[in-house]
C-alpha positions in Angstrom: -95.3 11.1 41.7 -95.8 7.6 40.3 -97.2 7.1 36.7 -100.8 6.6 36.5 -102.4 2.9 36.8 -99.1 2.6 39.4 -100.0 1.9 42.8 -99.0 4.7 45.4 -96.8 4.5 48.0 -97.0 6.4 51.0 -95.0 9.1 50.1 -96.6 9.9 47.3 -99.8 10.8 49.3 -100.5 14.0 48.3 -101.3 16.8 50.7 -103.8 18.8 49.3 -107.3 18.1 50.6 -109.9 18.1 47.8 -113.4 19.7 48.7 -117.1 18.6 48.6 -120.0 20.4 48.8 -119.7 22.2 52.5 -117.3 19.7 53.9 -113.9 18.7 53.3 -112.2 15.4 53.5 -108.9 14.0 53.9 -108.0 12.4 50.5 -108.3 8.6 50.9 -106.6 6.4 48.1 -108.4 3.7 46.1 -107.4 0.1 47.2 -104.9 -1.9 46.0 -105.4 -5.7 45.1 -102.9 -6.3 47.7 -104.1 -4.3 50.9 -106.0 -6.2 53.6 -108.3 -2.7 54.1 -111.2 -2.6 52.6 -112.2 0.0 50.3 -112.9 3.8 51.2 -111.0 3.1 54.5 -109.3 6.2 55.9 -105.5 5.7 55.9 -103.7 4.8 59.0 -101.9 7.5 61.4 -98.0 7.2 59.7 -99.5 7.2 55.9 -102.4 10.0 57.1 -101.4 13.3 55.4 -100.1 16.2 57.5 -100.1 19.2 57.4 -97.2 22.0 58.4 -97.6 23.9 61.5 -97.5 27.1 59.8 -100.0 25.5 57.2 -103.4 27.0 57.0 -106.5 24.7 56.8 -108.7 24.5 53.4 -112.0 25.5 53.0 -114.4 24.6 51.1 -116.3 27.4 48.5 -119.9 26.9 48.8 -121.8 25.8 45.7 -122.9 27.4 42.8 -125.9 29.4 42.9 -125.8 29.5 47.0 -124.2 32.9 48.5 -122.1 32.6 51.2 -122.8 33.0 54.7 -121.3 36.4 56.0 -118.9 35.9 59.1 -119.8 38.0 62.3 -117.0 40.2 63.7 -115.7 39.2 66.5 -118.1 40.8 69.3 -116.5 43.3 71.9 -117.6 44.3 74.8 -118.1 48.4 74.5 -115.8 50.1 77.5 -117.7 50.2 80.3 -118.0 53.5 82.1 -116.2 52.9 85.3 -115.4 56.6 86.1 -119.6 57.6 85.6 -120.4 55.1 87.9 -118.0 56.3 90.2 -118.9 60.0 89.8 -122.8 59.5 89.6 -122.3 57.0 92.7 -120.6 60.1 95.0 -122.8 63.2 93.1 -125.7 61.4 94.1 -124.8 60.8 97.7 -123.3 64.4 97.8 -126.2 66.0 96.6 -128.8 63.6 98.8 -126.0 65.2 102.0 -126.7 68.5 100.7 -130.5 68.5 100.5 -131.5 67.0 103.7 -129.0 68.8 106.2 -129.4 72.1 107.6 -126.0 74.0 107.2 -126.8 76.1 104.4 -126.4 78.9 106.1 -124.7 79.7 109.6 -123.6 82.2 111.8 -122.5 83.4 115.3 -124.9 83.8 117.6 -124.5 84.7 121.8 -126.2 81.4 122.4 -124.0 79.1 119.9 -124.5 79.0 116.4 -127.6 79.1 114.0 -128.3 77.2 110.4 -130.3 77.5 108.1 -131.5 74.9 105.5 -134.1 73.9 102.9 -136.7 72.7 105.3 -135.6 73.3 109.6 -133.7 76.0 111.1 -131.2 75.3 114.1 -130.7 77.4 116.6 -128.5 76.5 120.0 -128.9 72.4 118.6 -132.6 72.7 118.4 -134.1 72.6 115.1 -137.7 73.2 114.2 -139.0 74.1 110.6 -139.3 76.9 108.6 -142.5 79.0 110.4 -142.8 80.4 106.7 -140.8 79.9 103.3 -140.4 82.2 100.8 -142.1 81.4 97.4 -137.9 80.7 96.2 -136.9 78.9 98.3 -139.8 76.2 97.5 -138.8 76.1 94.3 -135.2 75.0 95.6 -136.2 72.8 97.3 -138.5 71.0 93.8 -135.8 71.4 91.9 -132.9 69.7 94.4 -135.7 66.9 94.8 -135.8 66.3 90.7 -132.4 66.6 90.8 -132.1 63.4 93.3 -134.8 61.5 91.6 -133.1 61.7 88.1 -129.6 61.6 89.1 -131.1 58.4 90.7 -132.7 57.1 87.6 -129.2 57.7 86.1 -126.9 55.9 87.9 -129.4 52.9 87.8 -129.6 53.0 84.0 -125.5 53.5 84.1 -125.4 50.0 86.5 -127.5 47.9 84.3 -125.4 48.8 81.0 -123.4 45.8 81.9 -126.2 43.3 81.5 -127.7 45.1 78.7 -127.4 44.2 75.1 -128.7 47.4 73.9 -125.3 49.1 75.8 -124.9 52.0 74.2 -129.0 52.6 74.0 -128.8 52.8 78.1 -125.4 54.4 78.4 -126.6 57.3 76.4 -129.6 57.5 78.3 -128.2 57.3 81.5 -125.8 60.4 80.5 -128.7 62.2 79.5 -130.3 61.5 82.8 -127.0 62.4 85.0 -126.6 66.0 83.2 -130.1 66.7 83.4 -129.8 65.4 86.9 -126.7 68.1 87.2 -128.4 70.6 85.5 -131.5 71.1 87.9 -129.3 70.8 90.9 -127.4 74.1 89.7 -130.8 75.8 89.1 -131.6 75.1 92.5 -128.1 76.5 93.9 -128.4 79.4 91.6 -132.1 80.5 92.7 -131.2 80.1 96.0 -128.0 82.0 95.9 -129.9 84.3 94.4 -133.3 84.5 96.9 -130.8 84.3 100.1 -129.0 87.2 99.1 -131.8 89.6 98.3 -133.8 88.3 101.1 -131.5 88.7 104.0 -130.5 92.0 102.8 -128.3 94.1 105.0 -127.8 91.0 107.7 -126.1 89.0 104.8 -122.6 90.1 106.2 -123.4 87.8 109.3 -124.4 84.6 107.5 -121.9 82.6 105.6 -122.4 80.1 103.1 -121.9 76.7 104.9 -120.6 73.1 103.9 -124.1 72.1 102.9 -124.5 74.3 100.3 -120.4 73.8 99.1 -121.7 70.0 98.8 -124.5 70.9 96.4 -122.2 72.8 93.9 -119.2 69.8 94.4 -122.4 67.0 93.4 -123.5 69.3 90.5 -119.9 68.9 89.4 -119.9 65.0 89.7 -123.0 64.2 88.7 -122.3 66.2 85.4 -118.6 64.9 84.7 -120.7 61.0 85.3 -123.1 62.3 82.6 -120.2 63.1 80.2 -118.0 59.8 81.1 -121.5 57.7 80.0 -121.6 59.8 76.5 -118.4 58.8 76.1 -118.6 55.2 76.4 -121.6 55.3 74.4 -120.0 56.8 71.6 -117.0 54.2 72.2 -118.7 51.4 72.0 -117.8 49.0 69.3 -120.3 46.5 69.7 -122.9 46.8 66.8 -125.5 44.7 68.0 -126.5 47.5 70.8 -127.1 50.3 68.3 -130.1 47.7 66.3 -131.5 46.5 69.5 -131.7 49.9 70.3 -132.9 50.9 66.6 -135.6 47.9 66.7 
């Protein structure tokens, strides 16, 4: 370093970067009697300081008196619940399969084969609906249609996390709505397990469960697993601007 009231050369431009208020400037020397620039001008590109590549940039502290502005975390998107959507997506087609056929129940007959389901009964390929349906059986057949209508509710909530800010809010909701959704649908399967069996009585042994009724119990399984997967991602999520939006 030169002594003072010695004009600097450009090596001896220092590399620190002094700081103003909120902004920082390159250190710019004062002119010399000598140098054809006039004063305050920025210094050309060989005699501009530079910094190291493994140098970090300075910056500046704010004023006295003023607080700092806090930094934002970086924002993450929460994990979005792929497998839910996937479950809730088949459930709810399984369980819409399972509530409008007719193969509930079946059986051998001499003139083919005979179903029964939640609204017709088939006999020989010709179907016609229920002459009469026990008081059970109606009640199957409200809750398998709340069932639909929630899991349906569910799965929409579930698709529209996505473009959502409040993620988790909806994600959380639409698990709520798929395990409700499951929840009715195995009420329905277990009142009418339950009504079939003590209706039919001794002529049980010649009706079988059919793959109607196996679809309703494999939907009540997906639609409750795409209930859990949704918890989960809401309770993953990292973003913390979902859990105010939702709070507000």
């Amino acid at each position: 370093m030169s002594p003072p009231g010695t004009p600097m050369s450009p090596g001896d431009v220092p590399t620190a970067v002094p700081c103003v208020p909120w902004r920082c400037h390159p250190w710019v020397p004062p002119a010399t009697p000598g140098d054809a620039s006039p004063p305050g001008a920025p210094l050309p590109l060989e005699m501009s300081p530079r910094l190291s590549p493994g140098a970090v940039t300075p910056r500046c502290p704010p004023p006295r008196g003023v607080a700092a502005a806090p930094t934002a975390p970086p924002r993450r998107r929460g994990m979005p619940a792929g497998g839910g959507l996937l479950c809730g997506a088949s459930g709810l087609a399984l369980l819409l399969a399972a509530t409008a056929t007719h193969f509930w129940l079946q059986r051998r007959v001499p003139g083919g084969t005979a179903s029964l389901g939640l609204w017709r009964a088939c006999l020989g390929g010709h179907c016609h609906p229920h002459p009469g349906t026990p008081a059970l059986w109606e009640a199957t057949r409200v809750l398998m249609l709340l069932s639909v209508l929630t899991a349906a509710v569910g799965l929409a909530l579930g698709l529209s996390v996505a473009a959502s800010t409040a993620r988790r809010a909806r994600a959380r909701v639409a698990g709520v709505a798929l395990l409700l959704a499951g929840l009715l649908a195995l009420l329905g399967l277990a009142v009418y397990t339950a009504s079939t069996l003590s209706l039919l009585g001794p002529a049980r042994t010649a009706w079988r469960f059919s793959w109607s009724y196996i679809l309703g119990w494999v939907a009540v399984v997906l639609i409750s697993s795409a209930g859990l997967f949704h918890l989960c991602a809401a309770a993953k999520d990292p973003s913390p601007e979902s859990s105010e939006v939702a709070g507000a």
